[in-house]
C-alpha positions as CSV (number, residue, x, y, z in Angstrom):
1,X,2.3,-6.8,6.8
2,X,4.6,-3.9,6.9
3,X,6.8,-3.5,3.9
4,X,10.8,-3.2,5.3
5,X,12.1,-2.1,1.8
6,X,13.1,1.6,1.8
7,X,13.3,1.3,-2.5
8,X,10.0,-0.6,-2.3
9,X,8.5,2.0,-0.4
10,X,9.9,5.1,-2.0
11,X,8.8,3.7,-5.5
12,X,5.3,2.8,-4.2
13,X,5.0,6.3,-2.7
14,X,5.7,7.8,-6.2
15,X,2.9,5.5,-7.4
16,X,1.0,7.7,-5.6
17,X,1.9,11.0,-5.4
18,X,2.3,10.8,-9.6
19,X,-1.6,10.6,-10.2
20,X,-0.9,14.6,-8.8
21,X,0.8,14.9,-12.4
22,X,-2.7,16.2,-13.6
23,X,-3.3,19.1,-11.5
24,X,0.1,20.4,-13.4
25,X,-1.8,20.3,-16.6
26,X,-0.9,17.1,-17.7
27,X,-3.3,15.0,-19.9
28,X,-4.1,12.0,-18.4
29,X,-1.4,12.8,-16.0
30,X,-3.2,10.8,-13.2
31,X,-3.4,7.5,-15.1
32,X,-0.3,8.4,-16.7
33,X,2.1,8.6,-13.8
34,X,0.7,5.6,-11.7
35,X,1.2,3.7,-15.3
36,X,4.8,4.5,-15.7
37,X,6.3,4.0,-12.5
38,X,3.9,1.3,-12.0
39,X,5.3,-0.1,-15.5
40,X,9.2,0.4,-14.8
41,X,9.3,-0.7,-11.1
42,X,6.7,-3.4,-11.1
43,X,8.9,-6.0,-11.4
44,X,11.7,-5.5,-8.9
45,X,9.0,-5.1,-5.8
46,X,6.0,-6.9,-5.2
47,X,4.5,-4.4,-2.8
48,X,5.5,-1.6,-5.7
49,X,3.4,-4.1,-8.5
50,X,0.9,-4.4,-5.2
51,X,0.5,-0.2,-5.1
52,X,0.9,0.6,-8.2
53,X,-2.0,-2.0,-9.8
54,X,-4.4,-0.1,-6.8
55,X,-2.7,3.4,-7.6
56,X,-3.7,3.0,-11.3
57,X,-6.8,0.9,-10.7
58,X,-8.3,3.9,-8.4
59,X,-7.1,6.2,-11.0
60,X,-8.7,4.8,-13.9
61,X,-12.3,4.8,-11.9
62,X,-11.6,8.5,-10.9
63,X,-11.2,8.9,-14.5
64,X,-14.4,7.5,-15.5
65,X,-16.4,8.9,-13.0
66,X,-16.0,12.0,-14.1
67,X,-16.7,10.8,-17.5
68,X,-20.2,9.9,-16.1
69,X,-20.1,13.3,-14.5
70,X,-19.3,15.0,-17.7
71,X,-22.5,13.0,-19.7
72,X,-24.8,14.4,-16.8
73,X,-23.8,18.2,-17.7
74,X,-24.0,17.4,-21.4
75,X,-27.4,15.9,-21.1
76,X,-28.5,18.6,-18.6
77,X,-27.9,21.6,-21.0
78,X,-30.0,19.7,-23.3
79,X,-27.9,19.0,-26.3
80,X,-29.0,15.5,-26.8
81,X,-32.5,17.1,-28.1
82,X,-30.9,18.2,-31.6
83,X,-29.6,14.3,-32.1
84,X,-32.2,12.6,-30.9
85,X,-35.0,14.1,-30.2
86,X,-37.3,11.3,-29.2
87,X,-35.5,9.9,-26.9
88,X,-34.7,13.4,-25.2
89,X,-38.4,13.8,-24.5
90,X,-38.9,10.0,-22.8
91,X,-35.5,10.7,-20.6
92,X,-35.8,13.5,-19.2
93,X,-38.1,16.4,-18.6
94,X,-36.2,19.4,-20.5
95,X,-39.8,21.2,-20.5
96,X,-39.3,21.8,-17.0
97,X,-37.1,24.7,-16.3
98,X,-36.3,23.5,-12.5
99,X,-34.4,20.4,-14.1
100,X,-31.7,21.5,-16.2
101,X,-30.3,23.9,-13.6
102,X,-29.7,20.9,-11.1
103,X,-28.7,18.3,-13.2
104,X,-26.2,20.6,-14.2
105,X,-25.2,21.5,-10.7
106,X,-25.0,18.0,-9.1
107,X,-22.6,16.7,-12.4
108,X,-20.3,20.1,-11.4
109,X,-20.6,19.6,-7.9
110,X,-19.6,15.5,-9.1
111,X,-16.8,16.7,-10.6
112,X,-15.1,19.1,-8.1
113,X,-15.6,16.5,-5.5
114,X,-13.9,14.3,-7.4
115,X,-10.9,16.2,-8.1
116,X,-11.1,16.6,-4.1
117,X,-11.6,13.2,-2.9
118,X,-8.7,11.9,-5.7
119,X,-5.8,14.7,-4.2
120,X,-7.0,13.8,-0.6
121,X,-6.6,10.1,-1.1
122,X,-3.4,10.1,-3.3
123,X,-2.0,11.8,-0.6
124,X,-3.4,9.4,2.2
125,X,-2.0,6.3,0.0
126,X,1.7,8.1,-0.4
127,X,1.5,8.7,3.7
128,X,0.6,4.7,4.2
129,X,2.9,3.5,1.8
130,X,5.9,5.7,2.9
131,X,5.3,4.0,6.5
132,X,5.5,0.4,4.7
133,X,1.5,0.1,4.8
134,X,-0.6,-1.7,2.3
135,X,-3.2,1.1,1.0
136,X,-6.8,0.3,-0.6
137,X,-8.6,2.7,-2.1
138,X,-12.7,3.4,-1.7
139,X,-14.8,3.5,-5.1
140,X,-12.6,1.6,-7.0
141,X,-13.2,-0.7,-9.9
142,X,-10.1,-3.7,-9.8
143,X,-10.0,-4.0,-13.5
144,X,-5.8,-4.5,-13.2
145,X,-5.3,-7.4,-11.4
């Protein structure tokens, strides 16, 4: 179904393109801006609540992958040995001087592509929903229904 709404699709297009908010410096910005416009427009437009609840949903994942990406670099430089030491040594192999360095590397590497994947798909979504298209994100966790 191809949404005929020139409002509808503007608003859901900024949806999108506002998760880009964060590579200005925001805070948050990519949760943020889906949140806002999502949370002023939702009720005019159906396919803007539609866009918005998949713009923020996809955002909100992003935001806790990386998250999981930044516990991987913390545990690969091997801070968790001075809180808990026990654990440490039944986790993971810190004596071995070949694991640090990649665990390290593949939660960077995590991270970067990312932050590539969530500019290359914001900008995907914004090109469907300017054309009236329905977008659905990959990787993403529906929590907003």
């Amino acid at each position: 179904m191809i949404e005929e709404n020139r409002d509808a699709r503007t608003w859901a297009t900024l949806c999108h393109l506002s998760a880009l908010l964060m590579l200005l410096g925001v805070p948050l910005g990519n949760v943020l801006g889906p949140l806002v416009v999502w949370l002023v427009k939702r009720n005019e437009h159906p396919f803007v609540d539609d866009q918005g609840k998949e713009a923020l949903n996809f955002q909100l994942s992003i935001t806790l992958y990386w998250v999981i990406a930044g516990i991987l670099i913390f545990f690969s430089v091997g801070s968790i040995a001075f809180f808990w030491p026990a654990v440490h040594h039944r986790m993971f192999d810190f004596g071995n001087p070949m694991t640090m360095p990649f665990v390290m590397l593949f939660g960077l590497l995590l991270i970067f592509g990312l932050l590539i994947l969530e500019v290359i798909l914001s900008i995907v979504a914004a090109v469907k929903t300017s054309n009236g298209e329905a977008y659905r994100y990959p990787l993403t966790l529906r929590a907003i229904k």
